[in-house]
N, C-alpha and C positions, 0 to 999 in steps of 0.2 A: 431055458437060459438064452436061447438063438434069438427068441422074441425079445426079451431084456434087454441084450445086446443091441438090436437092432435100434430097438427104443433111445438106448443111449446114445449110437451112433447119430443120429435125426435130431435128439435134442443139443450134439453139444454145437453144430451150425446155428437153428434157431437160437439157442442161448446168443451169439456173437452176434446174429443178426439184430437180436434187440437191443444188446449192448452199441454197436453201433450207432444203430438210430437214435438211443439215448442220449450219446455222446454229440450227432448233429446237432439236436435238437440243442442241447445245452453249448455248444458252440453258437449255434444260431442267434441264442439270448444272446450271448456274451458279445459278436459280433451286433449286432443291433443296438443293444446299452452303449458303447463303442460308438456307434456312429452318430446315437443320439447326444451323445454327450458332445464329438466333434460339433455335431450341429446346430446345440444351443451356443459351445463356445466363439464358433464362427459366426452366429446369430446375435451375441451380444459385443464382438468386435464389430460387427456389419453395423448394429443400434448408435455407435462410437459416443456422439455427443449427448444423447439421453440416457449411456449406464452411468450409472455411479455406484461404488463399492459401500456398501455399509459398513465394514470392519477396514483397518487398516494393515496392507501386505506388505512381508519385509523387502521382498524383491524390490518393487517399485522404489522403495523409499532409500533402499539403496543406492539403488541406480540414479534417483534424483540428485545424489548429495557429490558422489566421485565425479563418473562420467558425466555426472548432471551439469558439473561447472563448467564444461568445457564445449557441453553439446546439450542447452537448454533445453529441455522435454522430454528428457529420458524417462524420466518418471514414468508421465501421464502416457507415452508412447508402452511403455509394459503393461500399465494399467488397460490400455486400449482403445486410449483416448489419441487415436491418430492425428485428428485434425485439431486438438485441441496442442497437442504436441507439434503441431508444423507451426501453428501461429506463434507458439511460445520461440523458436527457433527461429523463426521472420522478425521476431523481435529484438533477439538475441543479434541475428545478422546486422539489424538498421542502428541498434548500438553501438556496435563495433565500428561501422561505419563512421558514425559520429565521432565517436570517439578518437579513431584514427585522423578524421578529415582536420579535427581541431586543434589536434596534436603537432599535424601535420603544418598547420599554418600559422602556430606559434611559432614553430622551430624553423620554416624558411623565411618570416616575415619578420624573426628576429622579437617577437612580442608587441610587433609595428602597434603605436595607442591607438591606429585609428581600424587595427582588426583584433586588436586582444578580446574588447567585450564580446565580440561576436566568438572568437574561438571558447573562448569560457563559458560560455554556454552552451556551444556544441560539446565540448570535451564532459562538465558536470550533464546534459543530459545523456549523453551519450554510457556514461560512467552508468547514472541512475537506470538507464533501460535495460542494459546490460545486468544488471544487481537484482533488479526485479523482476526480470521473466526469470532470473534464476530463483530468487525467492517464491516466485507463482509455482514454478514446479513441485519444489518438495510440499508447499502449501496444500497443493492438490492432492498429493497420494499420503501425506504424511497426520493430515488431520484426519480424524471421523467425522464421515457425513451428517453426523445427529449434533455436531460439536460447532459445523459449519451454520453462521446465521446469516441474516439477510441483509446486505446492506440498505440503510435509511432510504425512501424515493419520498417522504415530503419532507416539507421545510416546516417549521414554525412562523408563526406570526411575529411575536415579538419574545425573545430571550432577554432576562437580565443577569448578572454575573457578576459575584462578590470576591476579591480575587487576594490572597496573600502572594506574595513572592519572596522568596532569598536570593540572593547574589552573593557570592564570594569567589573572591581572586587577590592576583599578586598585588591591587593598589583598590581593592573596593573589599565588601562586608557592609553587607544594608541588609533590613527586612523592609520588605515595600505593602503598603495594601493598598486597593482602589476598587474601581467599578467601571461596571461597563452596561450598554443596552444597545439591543439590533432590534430594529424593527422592520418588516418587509410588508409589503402589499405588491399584489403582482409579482413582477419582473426584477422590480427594484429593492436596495435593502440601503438603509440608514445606521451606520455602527458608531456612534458615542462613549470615546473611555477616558477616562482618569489614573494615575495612579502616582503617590507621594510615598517618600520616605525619609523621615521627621530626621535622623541621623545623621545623614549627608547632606541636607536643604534639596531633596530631587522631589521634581516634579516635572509631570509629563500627563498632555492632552493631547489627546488624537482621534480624528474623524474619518469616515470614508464613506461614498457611495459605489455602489454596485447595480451592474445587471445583468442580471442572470439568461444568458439566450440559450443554455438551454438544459434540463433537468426541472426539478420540480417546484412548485411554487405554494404560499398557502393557500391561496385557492384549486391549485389540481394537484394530484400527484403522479408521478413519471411512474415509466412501465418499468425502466432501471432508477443504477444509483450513479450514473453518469453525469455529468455539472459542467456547463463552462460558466463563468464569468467574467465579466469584463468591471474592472475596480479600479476608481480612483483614491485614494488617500494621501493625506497629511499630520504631519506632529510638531508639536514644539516639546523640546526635552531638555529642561536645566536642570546641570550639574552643579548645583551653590557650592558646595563643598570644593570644586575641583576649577571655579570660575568660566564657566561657559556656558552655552546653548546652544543645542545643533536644532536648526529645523530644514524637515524635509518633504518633498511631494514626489509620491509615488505615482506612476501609472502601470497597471499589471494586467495579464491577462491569467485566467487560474482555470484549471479542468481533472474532472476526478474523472476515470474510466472503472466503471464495474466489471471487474473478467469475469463475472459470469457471462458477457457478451462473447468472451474466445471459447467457451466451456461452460456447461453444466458441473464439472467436477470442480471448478474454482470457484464457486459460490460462494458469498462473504467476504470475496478479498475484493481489493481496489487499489490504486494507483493513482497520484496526484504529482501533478506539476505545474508549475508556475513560472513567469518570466517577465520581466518588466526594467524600467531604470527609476533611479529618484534622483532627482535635482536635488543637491544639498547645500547648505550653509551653515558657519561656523561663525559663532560669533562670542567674544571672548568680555569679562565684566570691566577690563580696562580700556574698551572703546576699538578695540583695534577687531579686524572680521579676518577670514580666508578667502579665497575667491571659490565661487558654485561651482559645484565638481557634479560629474553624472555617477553615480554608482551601478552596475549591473546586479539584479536581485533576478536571484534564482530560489526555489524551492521545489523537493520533492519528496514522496514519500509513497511507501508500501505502508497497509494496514491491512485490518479483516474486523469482521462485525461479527459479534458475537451476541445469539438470543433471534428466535425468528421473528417475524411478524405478527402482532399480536400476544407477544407473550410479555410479562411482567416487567421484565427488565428486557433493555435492549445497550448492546456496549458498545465499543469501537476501540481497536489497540494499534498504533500505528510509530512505524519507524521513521525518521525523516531527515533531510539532509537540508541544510538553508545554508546560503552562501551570503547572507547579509552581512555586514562586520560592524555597524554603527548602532546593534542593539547591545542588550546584557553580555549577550555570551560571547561575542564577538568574533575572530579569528582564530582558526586550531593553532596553540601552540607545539612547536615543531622542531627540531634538532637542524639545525643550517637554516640554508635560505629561503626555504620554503615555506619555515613559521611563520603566520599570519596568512598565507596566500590563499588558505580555503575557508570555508565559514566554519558552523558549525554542527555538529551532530543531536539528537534528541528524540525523545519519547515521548509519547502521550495516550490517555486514556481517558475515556470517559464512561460515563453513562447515565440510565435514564429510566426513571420509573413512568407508570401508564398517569399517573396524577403528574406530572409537568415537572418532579423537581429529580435533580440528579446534581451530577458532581464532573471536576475535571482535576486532573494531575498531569505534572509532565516534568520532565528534567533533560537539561540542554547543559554540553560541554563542547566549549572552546578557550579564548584565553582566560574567562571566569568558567567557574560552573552555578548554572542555576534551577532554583525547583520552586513546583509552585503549584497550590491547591485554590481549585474554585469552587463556590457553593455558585448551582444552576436552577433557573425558574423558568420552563420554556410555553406559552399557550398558541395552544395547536400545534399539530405537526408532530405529534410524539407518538 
C-alpha cells in the first residue's frame, strides 16, 4: 500500500503539470488566432483604397446616413476606406464653402444684377457638392460590390433618337414627338433635334457643337469615365398656341467626374456639372419683341452605372438638378417669394444592349411636370 501511495502521491503533480502545459498550449493558439486576426484586420485597413467589401455592413451604412449628413465619410471611414473618406469630407468642406460665400453675397450685395449670376452658381454648386459627397457615401457602403458597374469611357460614333414627350401643367397639356442625331469624329460632336406637337402649333429645332478636351472619343477609349466639354448651342422654339418664339444661344462648359478616382469603393457612381449663360430673345406673333436678356444655366447631377464592361446590357440611373427656367419644366413652383426662383428637379435612365440599340426615360418637375421615352440606335462606343 506505502508503494501505491507513493505512486499516487507523484502522479497527482505530474497530472497538473500536463494539464498546465495543455492549457499554455491552447492559450498560446487562442493568443495567436488573436493576433492574426488583429493582423489581417490592420492589413486590410493599411490596403484602405484596394479593399472593397463583397456583402453589405449595417454599421457603415448607418453611420453614412445620420452622422453621415453632417460629417460626409462616415461611412466609407467604418468601412476602412480612410482616404476615400478624407476626400469625400474635402468635398463636403469646399461646398459649404461655396455655399456660404454665395449666400453671403446675395445678402450683403442686396442681390446687386451685376453679382447675382455669379452668387447663383456658387450657392446651386455649392448646394450640389454638398448633396453629393453626401449621396457618394452611403453609395459606397450601402450598395454590393457585384451590384456596382462601370461607368461608360467610350463614346459612340454616331447616336440617333426617337423621342415622345408629355408636358403638363397649370397653362400647358401637350404630347410632343421628334428626333434627334449626334454624330462625333474626334474631339468634336455634331447634335441635330427636332421636335413638334401638332396640339399646341409647338415646334422646336436645335443644334449644337462640342468638344470634348478631355475623356473618350470613338476613336480611343479613356482609362476613366471622366468628360469635359466645352458646347456651343442654339434653338428656336414656337409657342403657336400661346403667340411667341423664344430663341436662344447657349455657351457651356460640362464635366462628368468618375469617383472611382476618390475610391475603389465608389465604383460606378459619377458626378456632373455644368455652367454656362444663354443670350435670349422673345419675340411675340403681333410684331412687338423683349429686349436680349443673359440667362445663367446651371446643371448638376449624381448617378451610378449599372452592368460591368462587357456584359449584355450596360445602364446609367441618375439624379439631377437644372436651374434652366425657359424649357418644359420650368421654375419650382413654391409657397411665397421664392416660387419660380430655382429651376428644376429630375430623373433619368437609360440603357444599352451590346447590338447598339437601347432606350431612355426621364421625368423632370417644376412649374409643369414632364416625362419622356426615347428609342436609342448607337454605332460604336457601346
Amino acid at each position: 500500500m506505502g508503494g501505491m501511495d507513493t505512486q499516487l502521491l507523484l502522479a497527482k503533480p505530474i497530472r497538473s503539470v500536463v494539464v498546465v502545459r495543455r492549457r499554455r498550449r491552447q492559450w498560446a493558439r487562442h493568443t495567436l488566432a488573436l493576433i492574426a486576426a488583429l493582423a489581417l484586420s490592420w492589413e486590410q485597413r493599411a490596403l484602405g483604397e484596394q479593399h472593397e467589401t463583397e456583402g453589405v455592413r449595417p454599421l457603415p451604412v448607418f453611420l453614412s446616413v445620420l452622422p453621415g449628413a453632417i460629417v460626409h465619410g462616415s461611412g466609407t471611414f467604418a468601412l476602412g476606406e480612410k482616404k476615400t473618406a478624407t476626400k469625400l469630407l474635402a468635398f463636403e468642406g469646399a461646398g459649404l464653402a461655396s455655399l456660404v460665400g454665395g449666400g453671403a453675397t446675395f445678402w450683403l450685395s442686396g442681390a446687386a444684377r451685376g453679382l447675382a449670376a455669379s452668387a447663383s452658381f456658387f450657392v446651386v454648386a455649392g448646394g450640389a457638392v454638398l448633396a453629393e459627397s453626401w449621396f457618394a457615401d452611403i453609395y459606397g457602403v450601402a450598395m454590393p460590390s457585384k451590384l456596382k458597374g462601370d461607368v461608360i469611357r467610350n463614346a459612340p460614333r454616331l447616336e440617333a433618337e426617337l423621342v415622345t414627350r408629355y408636358v403638363g401643367g397649370p397653362h400647358v397639356s401637350s404630347a410632343r414627338v421628334g428626333s434627334a442625331v449626334t454624330a462625333r469624329l474626334g474631339p468634336g460632336a455634331l447634335h441635330l433635334g427636332a421636335l413638334v406637337g401638332p396640339s399646341e402649333r409647338y415646334d422646336r429645332v436645335d443644334a449644337s457643337l462640342a468638344f470634348r478636351a478631355i475623356g473618350p472619343t470613338p476613336e480611343s477609349k479613356a482609362r476613366s469615365g471622366s468628360t469635359y466639354d466645352l458646347i456651343m448651342a442654339g434653338a428656336h422654339t414656337r409657342h403657336g398656341a400661346a403667340g411667341f418664339s423664344v430663341d436662344h444661344v447657349d455657351l457651356q462648359a460640362a464635366g462628368r467626374l468618375d469617383l472611382d478616382r476618390l475610391g475603389h469603393v465608389l465604383r460606378g457612381s459619377f458626378v456632373e456639372l455644368s455652367g454656362g449663360a444663354a443670350l435670349r430673345s422673345i419675340h411675340f406673333d403681333h410684331g412687338s419683341a423683349l429686349s436680349p436678356d443673359v440667362a445663367l444655366l446651371i446643371r448638376t447631377a449624381f448617378g451610378v452605372a449599372l452592368g460591368r464592361e462587357g456584359h449584355a446590357l450596360r445602364s446609367e440611373l441618375k439624379l439631377y438638378y437644372d436651374h434652366r427656367h425657359d424649357d418644359d419644366a420650368g421654375g419650382l413652383l413654391m409657397r411665397g417669394i421664392v416660387s419660380g426662383v430655382f429651376g428644376h428637379f429630375g430623373i433619368e435612365g437609360s440603357i444599352f444592349t451590346k447590338s447598339g440599340w437601347g432606350a431612355r426615360a426621364f421625368g423632370e418637375y417644376g412649374s409643369a411636370g414632364v416625362i419622356g421615352v426615347s428609342l436609342l440606335y448607337r454605332v460604336g462606343g457601346t
